[in-house]
N, C-alpha and C positions, 0 to 999 in steps of 0.2 A: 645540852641546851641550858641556856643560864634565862633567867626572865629581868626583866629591867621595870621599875617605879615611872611611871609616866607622871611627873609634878604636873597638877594643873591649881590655880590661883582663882583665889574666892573671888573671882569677877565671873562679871557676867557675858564679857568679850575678854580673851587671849589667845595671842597669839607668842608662838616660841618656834625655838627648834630644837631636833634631837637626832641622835645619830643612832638606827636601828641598822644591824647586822651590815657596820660598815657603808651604809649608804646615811647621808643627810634629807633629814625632811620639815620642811613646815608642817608646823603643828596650829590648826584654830579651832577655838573649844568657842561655844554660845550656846548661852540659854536659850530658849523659843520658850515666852510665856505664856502662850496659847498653849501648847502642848505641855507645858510643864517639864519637858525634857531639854537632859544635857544634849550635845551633836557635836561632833567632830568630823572637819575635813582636814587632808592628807594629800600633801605635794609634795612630790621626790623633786629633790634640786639637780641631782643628778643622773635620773634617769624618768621613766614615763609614766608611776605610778600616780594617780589621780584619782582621790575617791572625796566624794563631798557626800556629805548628811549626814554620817553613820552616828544613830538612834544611841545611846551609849546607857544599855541598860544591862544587865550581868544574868549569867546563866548560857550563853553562850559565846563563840570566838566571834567578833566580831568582823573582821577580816576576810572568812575564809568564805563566803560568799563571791568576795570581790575577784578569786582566782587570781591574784598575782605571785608566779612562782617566788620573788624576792624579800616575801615580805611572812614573818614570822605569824603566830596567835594574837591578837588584845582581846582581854577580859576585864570586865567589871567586877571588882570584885568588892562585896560588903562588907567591912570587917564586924560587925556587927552580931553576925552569921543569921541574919533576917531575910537577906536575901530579896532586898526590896529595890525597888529603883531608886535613884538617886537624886535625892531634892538641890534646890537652889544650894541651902546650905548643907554643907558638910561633906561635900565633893570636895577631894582632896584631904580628908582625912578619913571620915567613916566609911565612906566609898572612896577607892582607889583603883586606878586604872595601871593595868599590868601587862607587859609586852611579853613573849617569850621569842626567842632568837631561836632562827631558824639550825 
């Protein structure tokens, strides 16, 4: 299992893509300033995977709720080692979001 850097960009809307364990996927990250949280949804281009909202706070896989066998771990992870959730700023560097391949 090798794990992959998920780049996300000091905005408060982005959209990209990435190619996890051989499948391509839209990628969109947004803030909710009501909740103060980051969120990410999750569209396979090439096959059925669909997940919208997921909460993107560390300490657990995010993913593996959703049960789809195709799709590795993501973690929030702090580099910090505080272990906090991840504000407007500093996602994408003090917090960084990490895939691991299935």
């Amino acid at each position: 299992m090798s794990t992959v850097a998920i780049s996300v960009r000091k905005n408060p809307y982005y959209n990209g893509t990435k190619v996890l364990d051989g499948n391509t996927y839209r990628l969109r990250f947004y803030w909710n300033l009501t909740t103060e949280t980051w969120y990410l949804s999750i569209k396979g281009v090439s096959n059925t995977v669909e997940i919208n909202g997921i909460a993107l706070l560390p300490g657990k896989d995010l993913l593996a709720q959703h049960g789809y066998s195709q799709l590795g771990s993501l973690n929030v992870v702090d580099n910090s080692g505080a272990d906090g959730n991840p504000e407007y700023v500093g996602f994408g560097s003090r917090w960084t979001l990490e895939y691991t391949e299935l």
